[in-house]
N, C-alpha and C positions, 0 to 999 in steps of 0.2 A: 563262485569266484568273481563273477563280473558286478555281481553287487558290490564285492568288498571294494574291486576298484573304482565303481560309483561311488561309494563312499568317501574315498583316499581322495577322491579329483575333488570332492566337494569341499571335502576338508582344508585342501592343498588349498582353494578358492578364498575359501573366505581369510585364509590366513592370509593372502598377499594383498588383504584388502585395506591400505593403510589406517591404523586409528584416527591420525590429524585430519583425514576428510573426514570422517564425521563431526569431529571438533569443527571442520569449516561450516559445516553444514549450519550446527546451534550458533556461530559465529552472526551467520547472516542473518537467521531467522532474531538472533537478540538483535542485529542492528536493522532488521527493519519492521520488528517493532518498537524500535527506538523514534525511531523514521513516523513511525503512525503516531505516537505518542504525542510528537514535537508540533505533526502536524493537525492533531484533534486541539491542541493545546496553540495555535496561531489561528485557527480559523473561528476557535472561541472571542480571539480578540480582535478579529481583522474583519471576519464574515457573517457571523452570528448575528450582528444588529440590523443585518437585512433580511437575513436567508435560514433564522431561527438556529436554535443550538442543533451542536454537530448528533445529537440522536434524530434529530428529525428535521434535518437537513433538507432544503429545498434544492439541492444541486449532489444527490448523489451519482457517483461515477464519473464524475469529472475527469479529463484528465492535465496533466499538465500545460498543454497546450492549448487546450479549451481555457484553463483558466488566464496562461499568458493575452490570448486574442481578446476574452472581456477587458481584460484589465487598459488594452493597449485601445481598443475602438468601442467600449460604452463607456460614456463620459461620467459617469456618475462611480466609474470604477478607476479613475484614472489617478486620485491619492491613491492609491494601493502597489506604484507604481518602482518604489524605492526596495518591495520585497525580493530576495534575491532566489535568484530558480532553485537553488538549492530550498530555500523558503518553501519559498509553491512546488515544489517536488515533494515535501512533507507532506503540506494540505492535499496535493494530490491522491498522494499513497493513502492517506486517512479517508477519503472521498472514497476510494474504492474499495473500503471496505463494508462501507451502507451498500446494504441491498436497492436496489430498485423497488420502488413502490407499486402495486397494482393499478394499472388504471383507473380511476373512478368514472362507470357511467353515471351518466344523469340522465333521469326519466322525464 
């Protein structure tokens, strides 16, 4: 008998579980790889010609305020300055999606 009510609670559970959150859930996940997309696709045209294309990125795991600080106090980054956070919040989110590279010793 206490199984069957194990049962009924679980059941009872997952039915108040609404559908539209899950639909929120695929909501975010499509818009932030919307997000990654836009920002693999800005940093091909904006960062690439210093820092190598975004598969082998010389700046994985940036993040947005790392890249704000270049942008604002190394001078050689200071055209880049008209991008808007919403911008570098892309190339950001795209940045953290490169893994970190191994350190390379040298013998």
């Amino acid at each position: 008998m206490n199984r069957l009510y194990i049962l009924i609670f679980i059941i009872s559970c997952a039915l108040a579980i609404p559908a539209s959150s899950f639909a929120d859930d695929s909501k975010q996940i499509s818009g932030q790889s919307e997000q990654v997309e836009k920002g693999i696709s800005l940093y091909e045209q904006f960062c690439a010609n210093c820092h190598k294309g975004f598969a082998k990125t010389t700046k994985p795991q940036r993040s947005l305020n790392r890249l704000r600080s270049a942008i604002e106090y190394i001078p050689a980054k200071k055209f880049l300055d008209f991008l808007s956070d919403e911008q570098l919040a892309a190339i950001a989110s795209a940045l953290r999606t490169v893994p970190l590279k191994a350190a390379s010793h040298k013998k």
